[in-house]
N, C-alpha and C positions, 0 to 999 in steps of 0.2 A: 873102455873099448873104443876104437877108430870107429868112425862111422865112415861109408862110402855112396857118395850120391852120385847113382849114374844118371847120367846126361842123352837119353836118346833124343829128347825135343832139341837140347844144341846140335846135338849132330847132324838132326837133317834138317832143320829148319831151314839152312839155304840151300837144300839141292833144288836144281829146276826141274827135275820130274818130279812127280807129285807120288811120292809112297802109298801104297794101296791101303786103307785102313784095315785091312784082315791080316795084311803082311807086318805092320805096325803093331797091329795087337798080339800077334802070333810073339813077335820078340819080344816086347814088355812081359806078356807071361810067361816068358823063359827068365828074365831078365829077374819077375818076381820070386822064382824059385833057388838064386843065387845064392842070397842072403845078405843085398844089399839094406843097406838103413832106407832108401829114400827113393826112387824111381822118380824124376824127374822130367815125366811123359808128355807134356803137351801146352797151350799158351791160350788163352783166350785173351785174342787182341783183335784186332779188325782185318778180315782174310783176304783185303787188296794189297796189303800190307806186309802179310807174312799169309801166303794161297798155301803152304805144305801146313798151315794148322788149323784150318780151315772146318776139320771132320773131331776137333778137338773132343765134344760134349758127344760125337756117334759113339769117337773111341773109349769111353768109358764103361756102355755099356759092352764094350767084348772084353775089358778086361777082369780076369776072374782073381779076386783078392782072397777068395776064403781059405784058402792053405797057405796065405803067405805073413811073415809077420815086414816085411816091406810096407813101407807108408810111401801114399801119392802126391807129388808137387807140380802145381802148375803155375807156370807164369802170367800174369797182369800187367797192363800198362796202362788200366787206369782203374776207375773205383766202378765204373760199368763194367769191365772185366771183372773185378771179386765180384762182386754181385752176381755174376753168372755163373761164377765160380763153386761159388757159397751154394748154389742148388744141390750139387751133387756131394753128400757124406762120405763118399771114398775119399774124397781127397783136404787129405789133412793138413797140407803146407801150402800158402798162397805166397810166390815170389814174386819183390818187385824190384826193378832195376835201378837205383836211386846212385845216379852220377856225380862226381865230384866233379865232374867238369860242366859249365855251363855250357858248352857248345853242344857235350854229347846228349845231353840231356834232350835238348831242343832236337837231336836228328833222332834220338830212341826213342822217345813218348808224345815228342810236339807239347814238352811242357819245359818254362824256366824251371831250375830249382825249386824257388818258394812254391811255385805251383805244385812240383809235386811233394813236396813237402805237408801241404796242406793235404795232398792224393792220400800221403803213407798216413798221416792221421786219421784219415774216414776208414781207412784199409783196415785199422788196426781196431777202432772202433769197433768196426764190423767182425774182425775174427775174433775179438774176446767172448761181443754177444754169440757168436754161435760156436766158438769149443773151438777156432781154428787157431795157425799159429805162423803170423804172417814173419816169411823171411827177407830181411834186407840185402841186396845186392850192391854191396859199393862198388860201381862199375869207375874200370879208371882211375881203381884205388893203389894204383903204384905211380902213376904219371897218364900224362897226358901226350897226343901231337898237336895240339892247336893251341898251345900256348896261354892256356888257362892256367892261373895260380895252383900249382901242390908243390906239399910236405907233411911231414909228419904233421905238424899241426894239424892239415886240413883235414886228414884222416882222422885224429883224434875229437874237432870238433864235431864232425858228422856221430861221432860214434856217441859223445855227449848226447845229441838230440835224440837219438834213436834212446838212449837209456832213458830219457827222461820221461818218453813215452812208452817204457816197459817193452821194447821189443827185444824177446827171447833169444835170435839168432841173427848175427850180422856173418855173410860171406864178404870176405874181402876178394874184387874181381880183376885180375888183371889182367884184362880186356886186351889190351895189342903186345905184350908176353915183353914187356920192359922191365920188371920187378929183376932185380938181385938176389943173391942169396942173402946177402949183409942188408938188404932193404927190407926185406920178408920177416927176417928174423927181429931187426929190429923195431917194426911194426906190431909184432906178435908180445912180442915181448913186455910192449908199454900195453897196449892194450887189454890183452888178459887178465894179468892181476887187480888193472884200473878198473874192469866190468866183473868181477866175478857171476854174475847173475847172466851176462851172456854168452851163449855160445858162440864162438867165434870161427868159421870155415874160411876156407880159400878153392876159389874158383881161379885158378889159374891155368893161362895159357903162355903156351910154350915151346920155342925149338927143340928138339928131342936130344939135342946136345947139349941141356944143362937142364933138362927138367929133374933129373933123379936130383943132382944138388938144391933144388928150388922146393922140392918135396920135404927133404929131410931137413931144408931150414926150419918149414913151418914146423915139419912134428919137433923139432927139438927147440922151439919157440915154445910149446905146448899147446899147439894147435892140434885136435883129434876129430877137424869133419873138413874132408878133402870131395870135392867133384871130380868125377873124372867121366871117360866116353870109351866104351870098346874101341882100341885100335887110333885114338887121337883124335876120332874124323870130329869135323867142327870148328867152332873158332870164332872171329871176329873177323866178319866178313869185311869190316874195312882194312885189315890189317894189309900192309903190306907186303909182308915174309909170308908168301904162299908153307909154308913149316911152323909157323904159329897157330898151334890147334888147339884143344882139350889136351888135359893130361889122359896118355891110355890110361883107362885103368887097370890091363894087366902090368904098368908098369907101377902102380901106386900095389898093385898087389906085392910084387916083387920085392921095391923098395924100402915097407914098413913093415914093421914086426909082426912074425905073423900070428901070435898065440893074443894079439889085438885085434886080430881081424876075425870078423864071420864071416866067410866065402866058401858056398860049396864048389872045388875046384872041376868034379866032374861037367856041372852044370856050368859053371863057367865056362869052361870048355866048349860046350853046345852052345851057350849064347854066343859067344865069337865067331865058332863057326855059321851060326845062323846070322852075324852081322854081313857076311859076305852077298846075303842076297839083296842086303837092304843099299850097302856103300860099294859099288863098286863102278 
């Protein structure tokens, strides 16, 4: 089966109003009745930093899991974030943004590589002791803008380290929506067979003029756990192509096979339209 991680902490993370947490929870608990794999709701990181995730640890308590089989994922950007994280049992996936590029690294977390290198190891530490299952983010994992070393290699080296220290799931991210189809595929391609033990996603971002080609690279790479955001909204706030967003995921619905997919399409429905109160 495809799995689908929706993205509502990407998508409004940079709006400058601040989303009301009732209003937040109200769509998460739509969003839970869909029949996504993964609801990726919220970041515990430092709220001068990012002020719309601020109510992260409020919003947990509104949200109600017991009729849903959707699991919770939250983002961290350091080992004081899992640690806060780790309180709360709902939430069974700890994400962390681990950059192929040194520069990004330094403006997403204020850590070199090594540094956080040495983060995703206490990370992982930590979620073995308590039942969780911490996901890597190779942000940057198609290219870079600052003129930092990538190629395949670099990708393949990260992904060595991440195995070595037994992490379950690597998302490959392509953060400013530079990836190919020919790049995608041939990424997916070495890497899957090389990790069987891992699961391999893609968080990619995209002009909407070739994200359906960028989609079906990965699936037909044999990549089966795709991110995506109601309606695109999101992205890499540094990017420069105001149309480099999230992939919609009514378009990853569209796209992939659907006797793969678990979506209930009513409620999908009503999540959409109840995205209109939260993005517009």
């Amino acid at each position: 089966m495809i799995k689908i991680i929706e993205c509502p902490r990407d998508a409004w993370q940079g709006m400058e109003d601040f989303v009301p947490t009732s209003l937040k929870a109200s769509y998460i608990n739509q969003l839970l009745d869909v029949g996504f794999d993964t609801i990726d709701f919220g970041s515990f990181v430092n709220p001068k930093a990012m002020p719309q995730m601020k109510d992260t640890a409020e919003l947990i308590s509104a949200i109600d899991m017991n009729k849903s089989e959707s699991s919770l994922l939250a983002i961290v950007a350091n080992v004081r974030g899992a640690e806060d994280a780790l309180k709360f049992p709902s939430i069974k996936f700890l994400g962390f943004p681990l950059s192929l590029s040194e520069t990004f690294q330094q403006r997403n977390t204020n850590k070199s590589i090594e540094e956080a290198l040495d983060s995703v190891l206490r990370m992982q530490e930590l979620c073995v002791q308590h039942g969780r299952i911490l996901v890597i983010y190779l942000s940057m994992g198609f290219g870079n803008p600052y003129g930092d070393p990538f190629n395949a290699e670099v990708v393949l080296k990260f992904s060595r380290l991440m195995a070595e220290i037994e992490i379950k799931v690597i998302s490959l991210a392509d953060t400013i929506g530079v990836a190919t189809p020919e790049m995608i595929e041939g990424l997916y391609t070495s890497l899957i067979p090389e990790y069987p033990n891992i699961e391999f996603g893609a968080h990619l971002h995209s002009n909407p003029l070739t994200a359906s080609e960028k989609i079906l690279a990965a699936y037909n790479a044999g990549c089966r756990r795709f991110d995506g955001a109601i309606k695109g909204f999101g992205g890499c706030p540094m990017a420069d192509d105001q149309l480099v967003g999230n992939l919609p995921t009514e378009l990853l619905v569209e796209v992939l096979p659907k006797d793969e997919l678990r979506v209930d399409q009513s409620k999908f429905s009503k999540a959409m339209t109840m995205s209109l109160e939260i993005f517009h």
